[in-house]
C-alpha positions in Angstrom: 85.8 32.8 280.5 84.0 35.2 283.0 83.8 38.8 282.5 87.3 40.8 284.0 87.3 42.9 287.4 87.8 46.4 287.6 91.7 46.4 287.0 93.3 48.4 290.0 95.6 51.0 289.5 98.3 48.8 291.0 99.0 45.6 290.0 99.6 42.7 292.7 102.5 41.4 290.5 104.8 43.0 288.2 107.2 41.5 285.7 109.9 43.4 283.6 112.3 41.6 281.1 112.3 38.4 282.9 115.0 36.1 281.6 115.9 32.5 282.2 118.6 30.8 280.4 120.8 27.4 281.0 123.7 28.1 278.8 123.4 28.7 275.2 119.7 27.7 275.8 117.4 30.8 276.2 114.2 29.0 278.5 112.5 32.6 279.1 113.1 35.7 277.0 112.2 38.6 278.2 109.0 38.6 279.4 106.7 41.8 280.6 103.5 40.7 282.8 101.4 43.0 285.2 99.0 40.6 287.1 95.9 42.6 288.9 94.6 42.1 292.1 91.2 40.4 292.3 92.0 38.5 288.8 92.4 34.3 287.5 95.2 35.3 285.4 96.1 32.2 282.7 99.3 31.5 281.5 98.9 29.3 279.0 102.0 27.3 276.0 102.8 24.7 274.7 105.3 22.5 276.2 108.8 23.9 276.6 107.2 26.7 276.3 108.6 28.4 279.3 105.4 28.8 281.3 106.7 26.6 284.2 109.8 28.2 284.1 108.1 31.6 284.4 105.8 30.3 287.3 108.8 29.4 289.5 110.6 32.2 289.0 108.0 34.0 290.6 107.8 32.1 293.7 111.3 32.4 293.6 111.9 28.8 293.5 114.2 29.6 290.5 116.3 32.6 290.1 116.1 34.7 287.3 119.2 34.9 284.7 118.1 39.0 284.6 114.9 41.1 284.9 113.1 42.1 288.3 109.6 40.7 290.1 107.3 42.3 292.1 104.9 40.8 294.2 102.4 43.5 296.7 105.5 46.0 296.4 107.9 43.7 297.6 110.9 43.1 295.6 111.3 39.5 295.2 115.5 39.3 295.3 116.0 42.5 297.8 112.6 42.0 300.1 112.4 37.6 299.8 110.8 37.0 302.3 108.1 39.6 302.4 107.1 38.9 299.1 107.3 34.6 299.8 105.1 35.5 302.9 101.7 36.8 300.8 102.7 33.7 297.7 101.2 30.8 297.8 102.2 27.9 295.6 100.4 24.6 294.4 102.8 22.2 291.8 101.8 20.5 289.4 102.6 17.2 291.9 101.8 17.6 295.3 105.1 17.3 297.5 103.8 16.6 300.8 105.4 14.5 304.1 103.8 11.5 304.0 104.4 10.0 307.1 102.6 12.7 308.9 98.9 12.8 309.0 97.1 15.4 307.2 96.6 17.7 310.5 99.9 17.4 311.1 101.0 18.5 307.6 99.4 21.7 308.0 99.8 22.4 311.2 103.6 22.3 310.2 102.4 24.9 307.5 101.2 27.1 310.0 104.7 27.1 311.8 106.4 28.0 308.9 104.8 31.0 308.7 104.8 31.3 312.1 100.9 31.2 312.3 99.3 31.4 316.3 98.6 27.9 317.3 94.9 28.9 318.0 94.4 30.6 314.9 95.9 28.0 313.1 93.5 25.3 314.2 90.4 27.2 313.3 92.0 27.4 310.0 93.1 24.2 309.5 89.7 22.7 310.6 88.1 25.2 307.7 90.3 24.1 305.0 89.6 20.2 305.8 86.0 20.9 305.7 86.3 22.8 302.3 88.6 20.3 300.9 85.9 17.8 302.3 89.3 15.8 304.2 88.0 16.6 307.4 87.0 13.0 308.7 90.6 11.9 307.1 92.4 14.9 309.3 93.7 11.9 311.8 95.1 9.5 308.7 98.6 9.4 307.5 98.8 11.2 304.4 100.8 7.5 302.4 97.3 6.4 302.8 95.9 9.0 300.1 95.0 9.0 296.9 97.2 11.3 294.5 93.5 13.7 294.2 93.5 14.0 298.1 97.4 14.7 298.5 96.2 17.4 295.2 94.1 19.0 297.7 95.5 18.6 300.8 98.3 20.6 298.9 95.9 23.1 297.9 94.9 23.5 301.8 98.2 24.0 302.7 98.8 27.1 300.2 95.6 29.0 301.2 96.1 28.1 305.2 97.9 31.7 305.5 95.9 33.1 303.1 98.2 34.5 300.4 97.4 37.3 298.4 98.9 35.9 295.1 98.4 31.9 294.8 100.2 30.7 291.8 99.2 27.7 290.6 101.0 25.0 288.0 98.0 22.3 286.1 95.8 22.7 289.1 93.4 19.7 288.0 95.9 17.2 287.8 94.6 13.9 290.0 91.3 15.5 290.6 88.3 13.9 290.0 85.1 15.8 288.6 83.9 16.7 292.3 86.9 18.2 292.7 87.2 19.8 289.8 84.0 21.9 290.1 85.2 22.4 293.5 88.9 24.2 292.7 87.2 26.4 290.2 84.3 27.0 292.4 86.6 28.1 294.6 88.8 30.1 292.1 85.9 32.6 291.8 85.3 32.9 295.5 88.9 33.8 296.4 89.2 36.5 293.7 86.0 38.0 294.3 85.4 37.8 297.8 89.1 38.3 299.0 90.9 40.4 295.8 93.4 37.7 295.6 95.3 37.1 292.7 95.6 33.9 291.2 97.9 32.8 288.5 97.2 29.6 286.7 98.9 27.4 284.6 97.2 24.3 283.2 96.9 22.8 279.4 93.2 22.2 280.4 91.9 24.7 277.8 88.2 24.1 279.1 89.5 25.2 282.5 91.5 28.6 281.8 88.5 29.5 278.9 85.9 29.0 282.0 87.5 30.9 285.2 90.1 33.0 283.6 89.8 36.3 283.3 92.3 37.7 281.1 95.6 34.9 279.7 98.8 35.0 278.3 100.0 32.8 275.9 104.0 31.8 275.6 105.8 30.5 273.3 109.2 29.9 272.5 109.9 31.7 276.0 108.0 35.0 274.5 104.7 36.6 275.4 103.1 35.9 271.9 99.3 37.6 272.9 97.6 38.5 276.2 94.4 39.8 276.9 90.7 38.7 277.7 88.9 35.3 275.1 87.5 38.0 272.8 90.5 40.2 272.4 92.6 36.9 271.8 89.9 35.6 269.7 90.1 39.2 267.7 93.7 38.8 267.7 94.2 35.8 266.3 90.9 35.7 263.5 89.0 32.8 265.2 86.2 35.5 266.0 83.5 32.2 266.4 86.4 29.9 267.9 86.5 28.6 271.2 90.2 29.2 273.7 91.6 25.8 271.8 91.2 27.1 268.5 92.6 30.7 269.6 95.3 28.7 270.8 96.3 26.6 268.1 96.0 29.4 266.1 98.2 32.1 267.9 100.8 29.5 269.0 100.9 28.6 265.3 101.0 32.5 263.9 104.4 32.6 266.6 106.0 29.2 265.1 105.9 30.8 261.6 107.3 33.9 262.6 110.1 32.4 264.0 110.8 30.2 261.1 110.8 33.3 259.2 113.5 35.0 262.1 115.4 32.2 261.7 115.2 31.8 257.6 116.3 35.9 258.0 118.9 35.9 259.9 121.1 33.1 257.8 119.8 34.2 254.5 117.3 31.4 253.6 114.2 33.5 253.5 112.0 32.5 250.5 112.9 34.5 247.1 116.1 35.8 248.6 119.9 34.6 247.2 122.4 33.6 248.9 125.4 36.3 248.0 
């Protein structure tokens, strides 16, 4: 995990008592996140957790059962489309049109946020060279393989260069090459641009090598948050690598709900029934 940036005093993302639930079922449960600018911000669970959940509630791709997001100052339900205009957002499968070629795809980016032809070229031509897709810019994207669509995706988010980039298991398809180039990358943006990015991904080597401070969620809840050695602190596993930080706060937050559970009907070990 590299060292954490100079926190500002604002953060470029603010979350208060974000909730998410489909009936009875409670996905997200109040959750509390400040995301500085400048930062790789983990948000790490295990599944069901509600970390996707959480992520697309924050591009506003799912609304919120209650609780408010901010993203630059922009309220994400009064001020939509200010705050969708700085977000940028890469799945976890890239969704692209496949019958257009890769130019075209982002090209059609560009228009959507209404990006000067000119300016958009220059860009586009950039982003295929960085992505190394440049001599396939002129190929229809049904002829890719699932890593190229992966970062022909990842193009697309950064052509209008977002100030938050939220990203859901960003190695997925990838092949090593690109792998060292996404967290390559990763660095660059926060450091050389004070983006904010916010990943998600069950890669444990991934978040432990690029992030610079995580969350952990489980059960919809924020059960720790903080840089590898305040986590590592936090959870006892003072020699332990992220995975064994992990296993071992995600299994601290299983017990205590056991324990919530066994208290609130009565079951708790050594107490009696009445």
């Amino acid at each position: 995990m590299s060292e954490p940036q100079p926190i500002s005093e604002s953060p470029l993302v603010t979350v208060s008592g974000l909730r998410k639930q489909y009936g009875d079922f409670t996905a997200v449960d109040g959750i509390d996140l400040d995301v500085p600018p400048g930062q790789v911000f983990g948000v790490l669970g295990p599944n069901g957790a509600g970390k996707t959940t959480t992520m697309r509630m924050i591009t506003g791709l799912i609304e919120p059962t209650s609780g408010t997001i901010t993203i630059d100052g922009f309220d994400l339900e009064d001020d939509t489309v200010d705050a969708k205009k700085i977000t940028g957002f890469i799945p976890d499968r890239p969704y692209v049109y496949e019958k257009l070629t890769a130019f075209e795809y982002l090209r059609f980016i560009g228009g959507l946020y209404h990006m000067r032809r000119a300016e958009t070229a220059d860009r586009i031509d950039e982003l295929l060279t960085l992505f190394e897709l440049r001599e396939f810019s002129s190929s229809l994207i049904e002829s890719f393989s699932h890593g190229m669509k992966q970062r022909l995706v990842f193009a697309g988010a950064m052509l209008p260069e977002p100030r938050l980039l939220v990203i859901d298991e960003p190695m997925v398809g990838l092949d090593p090459k690109g792998h060292h180039l996404v967290k390559r990358l990763f660095r660059q943006l926060v450091e050389q641009q004070e983006m904010s990015i916010l990943l998600s991904t069950h890669t444990l080597e991934v978040a432990e090598e690029v992030c610079d401070q995580i969350v952990i969620i489980n059960h919809g809840r924020i059960v720790a948050r903080g840089t590898l050695g305040q986590l590592q602190l936090e959870s006892g596993e003072t020699d332990g690598n992220l995975e064994k930080v992990f296993l071992r706060l995600t299994k601290q937050s299983e017990e205590e709900r056991h324990r919530d559970v066994a208290r609130r009907f009565g079951d708790e070990p050594g107490e009696q029934a009445s």
